[in-house]
N, CA, C and O atoms as a GROMACS GRO file, in nm:
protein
  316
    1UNK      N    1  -0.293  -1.796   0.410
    1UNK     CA    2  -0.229  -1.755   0.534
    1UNK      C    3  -0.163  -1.618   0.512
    1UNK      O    4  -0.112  -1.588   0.404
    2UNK      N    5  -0.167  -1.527   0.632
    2UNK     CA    6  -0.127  -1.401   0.598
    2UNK      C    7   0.031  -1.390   0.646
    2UNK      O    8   0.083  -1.462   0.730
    3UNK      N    9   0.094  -1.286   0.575
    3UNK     CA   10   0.230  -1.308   0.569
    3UNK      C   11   0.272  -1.263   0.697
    3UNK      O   12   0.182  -1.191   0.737
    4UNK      N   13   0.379  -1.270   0.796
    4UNK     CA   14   0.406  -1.249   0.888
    4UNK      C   15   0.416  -1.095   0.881
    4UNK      O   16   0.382  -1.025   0.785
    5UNK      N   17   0.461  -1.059   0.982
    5UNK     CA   18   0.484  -0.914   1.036
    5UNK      C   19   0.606  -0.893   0.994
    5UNK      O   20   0.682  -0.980   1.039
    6UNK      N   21   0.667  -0.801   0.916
    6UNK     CA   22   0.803  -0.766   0.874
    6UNK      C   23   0.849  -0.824   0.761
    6UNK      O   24   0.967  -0.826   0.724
    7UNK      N   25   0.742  -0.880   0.698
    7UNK     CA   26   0.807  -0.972   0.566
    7UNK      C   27   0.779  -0.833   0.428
    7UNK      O   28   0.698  -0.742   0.447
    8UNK      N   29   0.823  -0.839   0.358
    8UNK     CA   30   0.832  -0.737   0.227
    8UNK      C   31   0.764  -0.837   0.101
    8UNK      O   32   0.822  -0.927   0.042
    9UNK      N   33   0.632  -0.792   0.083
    9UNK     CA   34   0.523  -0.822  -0.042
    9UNK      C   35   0.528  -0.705  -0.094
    9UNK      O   36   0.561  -0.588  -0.074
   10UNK      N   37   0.445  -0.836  -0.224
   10UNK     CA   38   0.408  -0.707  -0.360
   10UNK      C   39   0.243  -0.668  -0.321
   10UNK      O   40   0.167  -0.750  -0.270
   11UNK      N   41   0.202  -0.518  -0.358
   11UNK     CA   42   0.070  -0.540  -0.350
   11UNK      C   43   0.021  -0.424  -0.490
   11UNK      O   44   0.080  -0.318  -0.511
   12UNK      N   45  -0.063  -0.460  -0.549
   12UNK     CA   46  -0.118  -0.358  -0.650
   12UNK      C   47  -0.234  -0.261  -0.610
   12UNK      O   48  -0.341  -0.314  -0.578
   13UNK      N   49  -0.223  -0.119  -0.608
   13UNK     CA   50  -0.332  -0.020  -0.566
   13UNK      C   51  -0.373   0.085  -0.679
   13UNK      O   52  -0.306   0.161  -0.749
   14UNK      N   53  -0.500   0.062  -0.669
   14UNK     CA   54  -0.575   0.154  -0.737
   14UNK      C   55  -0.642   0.326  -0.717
   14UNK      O   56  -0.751   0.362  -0.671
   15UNK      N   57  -0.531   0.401  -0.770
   15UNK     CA   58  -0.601   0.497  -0.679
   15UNK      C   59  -0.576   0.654  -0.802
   15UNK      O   60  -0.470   0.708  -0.834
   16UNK      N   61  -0.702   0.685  -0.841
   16UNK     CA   62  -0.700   0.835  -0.929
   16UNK      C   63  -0.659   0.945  -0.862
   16UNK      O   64  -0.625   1.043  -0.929
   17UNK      N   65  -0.655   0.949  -0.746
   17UNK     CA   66  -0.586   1.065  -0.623
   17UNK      C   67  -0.492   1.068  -0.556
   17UNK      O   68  -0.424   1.164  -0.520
   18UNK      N   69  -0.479   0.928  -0.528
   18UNK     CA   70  -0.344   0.935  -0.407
   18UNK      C   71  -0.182   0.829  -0.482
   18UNK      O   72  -0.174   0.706  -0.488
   19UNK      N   73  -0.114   0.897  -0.512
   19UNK     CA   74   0.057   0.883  -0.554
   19UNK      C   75   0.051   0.842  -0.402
   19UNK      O   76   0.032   0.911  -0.302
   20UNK      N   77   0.082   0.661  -0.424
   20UNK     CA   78   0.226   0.650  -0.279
   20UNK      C   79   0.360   0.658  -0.322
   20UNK      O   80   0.397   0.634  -0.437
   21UNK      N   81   0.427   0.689  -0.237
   21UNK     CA   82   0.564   0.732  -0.219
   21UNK      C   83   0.613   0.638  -0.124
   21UNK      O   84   0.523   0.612  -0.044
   22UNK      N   85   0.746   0.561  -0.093
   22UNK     CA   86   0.829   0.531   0.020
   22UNK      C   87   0.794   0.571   0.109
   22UNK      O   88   0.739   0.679   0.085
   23UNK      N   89   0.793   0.539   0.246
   23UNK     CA   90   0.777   0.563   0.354
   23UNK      C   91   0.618   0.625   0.417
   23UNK      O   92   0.599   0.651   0.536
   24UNK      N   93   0.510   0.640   0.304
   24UNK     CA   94   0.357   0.666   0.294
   24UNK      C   95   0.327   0.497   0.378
   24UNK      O   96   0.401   0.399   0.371
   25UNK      N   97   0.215   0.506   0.442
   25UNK     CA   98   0.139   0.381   0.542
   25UNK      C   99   0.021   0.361   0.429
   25UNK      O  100  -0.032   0.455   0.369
   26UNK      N  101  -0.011   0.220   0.410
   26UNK     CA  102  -0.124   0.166   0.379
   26UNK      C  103  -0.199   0.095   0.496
   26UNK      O  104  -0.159   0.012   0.577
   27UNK      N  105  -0.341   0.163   0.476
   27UNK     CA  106  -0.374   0.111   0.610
   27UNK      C  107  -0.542   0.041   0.582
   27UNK      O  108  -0.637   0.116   0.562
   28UNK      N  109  -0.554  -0.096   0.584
   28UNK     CA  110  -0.693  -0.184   0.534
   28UNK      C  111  -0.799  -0.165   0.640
   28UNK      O  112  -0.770  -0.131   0.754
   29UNK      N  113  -0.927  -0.187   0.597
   29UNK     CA  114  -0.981  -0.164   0.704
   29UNK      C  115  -1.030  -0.266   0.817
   29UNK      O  116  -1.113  -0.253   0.907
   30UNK      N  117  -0.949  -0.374   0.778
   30UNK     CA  118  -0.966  -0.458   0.924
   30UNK      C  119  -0.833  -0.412   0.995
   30UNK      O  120  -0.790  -0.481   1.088
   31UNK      N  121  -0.778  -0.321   0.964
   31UNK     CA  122  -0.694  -0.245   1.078
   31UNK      C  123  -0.471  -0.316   1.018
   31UNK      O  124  -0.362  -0.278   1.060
   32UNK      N  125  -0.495  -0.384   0.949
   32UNK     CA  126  -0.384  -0.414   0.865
   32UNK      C  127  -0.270  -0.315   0.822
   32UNK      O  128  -0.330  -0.238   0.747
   33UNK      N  129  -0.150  -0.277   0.829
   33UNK     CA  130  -0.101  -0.169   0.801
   33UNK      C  131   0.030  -0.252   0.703
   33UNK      O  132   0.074  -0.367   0.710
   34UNK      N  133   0.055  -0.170   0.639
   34UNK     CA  134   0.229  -0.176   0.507
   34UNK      C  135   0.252  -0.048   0.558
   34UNK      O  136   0.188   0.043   0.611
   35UNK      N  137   0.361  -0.072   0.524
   35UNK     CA  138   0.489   0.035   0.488
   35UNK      C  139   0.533   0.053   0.354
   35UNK      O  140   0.638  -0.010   0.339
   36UNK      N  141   0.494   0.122   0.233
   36UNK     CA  142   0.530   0.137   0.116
   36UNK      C  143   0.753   0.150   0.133
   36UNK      O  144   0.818   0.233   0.196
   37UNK      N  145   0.800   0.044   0.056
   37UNK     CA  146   0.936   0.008   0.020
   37UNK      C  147   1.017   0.108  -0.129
   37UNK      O  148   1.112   0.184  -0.147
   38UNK      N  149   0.899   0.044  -0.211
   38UNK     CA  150   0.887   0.083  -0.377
   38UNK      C  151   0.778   0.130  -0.421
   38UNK      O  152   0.675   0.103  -0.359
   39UNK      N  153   0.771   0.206  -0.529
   39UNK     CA  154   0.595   0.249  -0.587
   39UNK      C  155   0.657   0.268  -0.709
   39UNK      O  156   0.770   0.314  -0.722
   40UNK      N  157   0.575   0.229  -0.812
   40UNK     CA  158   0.562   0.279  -0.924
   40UNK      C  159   0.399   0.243  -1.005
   40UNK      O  160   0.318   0.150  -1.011
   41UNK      N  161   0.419   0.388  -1.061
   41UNK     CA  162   0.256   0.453  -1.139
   41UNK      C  163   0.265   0.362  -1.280
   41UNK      O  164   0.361   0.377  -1.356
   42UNK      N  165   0.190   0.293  -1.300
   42UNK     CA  166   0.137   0.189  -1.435
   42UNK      C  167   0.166   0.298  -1.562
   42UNK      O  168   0.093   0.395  -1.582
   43UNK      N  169   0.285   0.263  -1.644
   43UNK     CA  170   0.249   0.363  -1.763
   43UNK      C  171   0.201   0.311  -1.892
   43UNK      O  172   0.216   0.394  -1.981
   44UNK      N  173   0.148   0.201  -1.929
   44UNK     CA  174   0.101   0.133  -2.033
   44UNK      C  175  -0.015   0.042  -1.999
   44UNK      O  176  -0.006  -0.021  -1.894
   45UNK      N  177  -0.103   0.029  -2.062
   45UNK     CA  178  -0.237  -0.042  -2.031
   45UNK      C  179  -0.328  -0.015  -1.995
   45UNK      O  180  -0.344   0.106  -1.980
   46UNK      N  181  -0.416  -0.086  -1.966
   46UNK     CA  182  -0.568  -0.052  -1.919
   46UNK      C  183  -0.533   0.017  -1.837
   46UNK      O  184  -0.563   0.135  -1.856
   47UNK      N  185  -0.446  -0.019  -1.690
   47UNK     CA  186  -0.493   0.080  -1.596
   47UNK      C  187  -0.376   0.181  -1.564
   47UNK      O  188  -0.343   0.206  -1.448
   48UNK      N  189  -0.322   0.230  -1.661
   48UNK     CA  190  -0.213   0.365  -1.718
   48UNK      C  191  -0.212   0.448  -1.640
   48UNK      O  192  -0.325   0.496  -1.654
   49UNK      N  193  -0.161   0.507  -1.558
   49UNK     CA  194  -0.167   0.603  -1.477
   49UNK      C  195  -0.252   0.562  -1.309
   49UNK      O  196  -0.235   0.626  -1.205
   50UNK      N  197  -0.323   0.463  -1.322
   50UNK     CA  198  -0.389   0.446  -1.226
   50UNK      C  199  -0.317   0.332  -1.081
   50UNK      O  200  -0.299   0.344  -0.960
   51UNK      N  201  -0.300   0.254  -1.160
   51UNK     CA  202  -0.254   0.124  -1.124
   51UNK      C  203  -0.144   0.157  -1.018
   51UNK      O  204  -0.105   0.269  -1.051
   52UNK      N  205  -0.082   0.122  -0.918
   52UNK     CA  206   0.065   0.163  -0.864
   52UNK      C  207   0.127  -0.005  -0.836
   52UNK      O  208   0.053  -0.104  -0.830
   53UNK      N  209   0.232  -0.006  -0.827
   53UNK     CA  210   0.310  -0.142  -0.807
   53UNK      C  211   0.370  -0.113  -0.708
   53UNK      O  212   0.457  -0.027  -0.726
   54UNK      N  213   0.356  -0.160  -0.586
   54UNK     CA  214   0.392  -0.142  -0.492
   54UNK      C  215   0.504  -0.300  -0.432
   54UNK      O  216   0.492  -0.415  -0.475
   55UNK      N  217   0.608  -0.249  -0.320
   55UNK     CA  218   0.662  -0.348  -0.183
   55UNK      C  219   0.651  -0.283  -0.174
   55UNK      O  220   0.673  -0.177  -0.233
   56UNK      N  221   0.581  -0.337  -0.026
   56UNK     CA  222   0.585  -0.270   0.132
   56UNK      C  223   0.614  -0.401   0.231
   56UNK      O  224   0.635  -0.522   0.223
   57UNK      N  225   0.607  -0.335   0.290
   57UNK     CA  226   0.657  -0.383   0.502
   57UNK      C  227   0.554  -0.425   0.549
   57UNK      O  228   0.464  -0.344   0.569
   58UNK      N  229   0.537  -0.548   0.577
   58UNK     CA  230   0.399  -0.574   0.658
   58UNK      C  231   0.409  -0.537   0.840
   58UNK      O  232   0.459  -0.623   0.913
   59UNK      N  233   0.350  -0.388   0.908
   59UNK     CA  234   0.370  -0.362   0.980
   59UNK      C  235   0.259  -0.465   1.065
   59UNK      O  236   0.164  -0.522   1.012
   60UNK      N  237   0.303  -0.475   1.234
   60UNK     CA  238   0.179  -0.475   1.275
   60UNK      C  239   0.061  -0.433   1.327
   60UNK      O  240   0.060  -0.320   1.376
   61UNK      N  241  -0.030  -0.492   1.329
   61UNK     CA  242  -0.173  -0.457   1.352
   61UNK      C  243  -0.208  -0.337   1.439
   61UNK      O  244  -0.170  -0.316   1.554
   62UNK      N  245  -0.298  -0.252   1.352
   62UNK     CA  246  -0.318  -0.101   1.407
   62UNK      C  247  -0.151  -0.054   1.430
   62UNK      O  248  -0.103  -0.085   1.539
   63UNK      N  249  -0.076   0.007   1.348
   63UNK     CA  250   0.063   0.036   1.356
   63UNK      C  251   0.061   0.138   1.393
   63UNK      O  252  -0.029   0.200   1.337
   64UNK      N  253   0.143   0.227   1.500
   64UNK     CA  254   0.119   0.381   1.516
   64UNK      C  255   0.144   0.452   1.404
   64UNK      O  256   0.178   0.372   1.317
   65UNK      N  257   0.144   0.598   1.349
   65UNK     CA  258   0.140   0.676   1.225
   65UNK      C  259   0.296   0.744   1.279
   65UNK      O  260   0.372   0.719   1.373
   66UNK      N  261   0.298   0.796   1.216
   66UNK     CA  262   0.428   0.916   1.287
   66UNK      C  263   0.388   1.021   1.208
   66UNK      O  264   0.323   1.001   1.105
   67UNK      N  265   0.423   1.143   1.249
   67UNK     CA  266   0.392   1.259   1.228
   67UNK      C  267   0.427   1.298   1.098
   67UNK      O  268   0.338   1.369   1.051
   68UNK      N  269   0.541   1.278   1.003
   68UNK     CA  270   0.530   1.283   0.876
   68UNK      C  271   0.499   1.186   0.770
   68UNK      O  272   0.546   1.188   0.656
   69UNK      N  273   0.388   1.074   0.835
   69UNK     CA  274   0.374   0.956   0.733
   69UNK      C  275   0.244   1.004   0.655
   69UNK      O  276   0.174   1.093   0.703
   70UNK      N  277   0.217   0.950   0.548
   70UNK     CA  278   0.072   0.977   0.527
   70UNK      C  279   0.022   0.834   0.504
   70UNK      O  280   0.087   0.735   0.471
   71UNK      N  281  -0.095   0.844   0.526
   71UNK     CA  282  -0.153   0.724   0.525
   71UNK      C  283  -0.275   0.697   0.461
   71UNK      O  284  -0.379   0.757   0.488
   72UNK      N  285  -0.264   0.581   0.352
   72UNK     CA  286  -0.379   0.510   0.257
   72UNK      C  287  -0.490   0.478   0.283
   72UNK      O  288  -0.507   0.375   0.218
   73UNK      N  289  -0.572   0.496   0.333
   73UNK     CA  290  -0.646   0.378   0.383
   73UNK      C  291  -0.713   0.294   0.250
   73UNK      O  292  -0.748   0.365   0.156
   74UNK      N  293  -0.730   0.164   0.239
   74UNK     CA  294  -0.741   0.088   0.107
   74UNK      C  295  -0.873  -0.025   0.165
   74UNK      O  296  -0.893  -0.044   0.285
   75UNK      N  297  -0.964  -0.101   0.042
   75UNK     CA  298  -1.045  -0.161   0.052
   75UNK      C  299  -1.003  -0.251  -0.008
   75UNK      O  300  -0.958  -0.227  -0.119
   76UNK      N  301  -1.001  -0.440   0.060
   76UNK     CA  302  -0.941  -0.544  -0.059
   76UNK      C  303  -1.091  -0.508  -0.178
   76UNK      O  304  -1.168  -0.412  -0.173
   77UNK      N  305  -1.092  -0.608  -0.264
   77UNK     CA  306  -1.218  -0.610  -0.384
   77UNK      C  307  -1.184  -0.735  -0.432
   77UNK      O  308  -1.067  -0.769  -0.417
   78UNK      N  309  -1.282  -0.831  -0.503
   78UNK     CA  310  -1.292  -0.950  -0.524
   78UNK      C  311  -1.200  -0.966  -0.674
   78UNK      O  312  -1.230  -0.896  -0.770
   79UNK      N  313  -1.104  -1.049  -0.678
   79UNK     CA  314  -1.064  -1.088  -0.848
   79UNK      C  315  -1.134  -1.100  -0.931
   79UNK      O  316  -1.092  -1.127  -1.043
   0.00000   0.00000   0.00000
């Protein structure tokens, strides 16, 4: 079951290009949006630099952007 709208999860992102920051939008592509809370860049292990540890905000569905947000767009991938 998916977490309500406004609840604060952990989520892990993989990304060689894009640093989220606080207040940056993650946005899935069945149209799902977060609000990055916390971020931090993996500094030990396999995925060292890559990895980010994220809370965010579970906004809702198709969330508007605002003019200084930037926004993720992310793919889930199988465990």
């Amino acid at each position: 079951m998916p977490s309500p709208t406004g609840a604060i999860v952990g989520l892990y992102v993989d990304s060689r290009l894009f640093v989220l920051a606080p207040g940056d939008m993650i946005r899935t592509q069945t149209g799902r949006s977060y609000e990055v809370v916390e971020a931090r860049v993996q500094q030990r292990g396999k995925w060292a630099g890559i990895r980010q540890h994220l809370r965010v905000v579970v906004l809702e569905h198709d969330a508007p952007v605002r003019e200084d947000q930037r926004v993720m767009p992310i793919r889930w991938y199988r465990r």
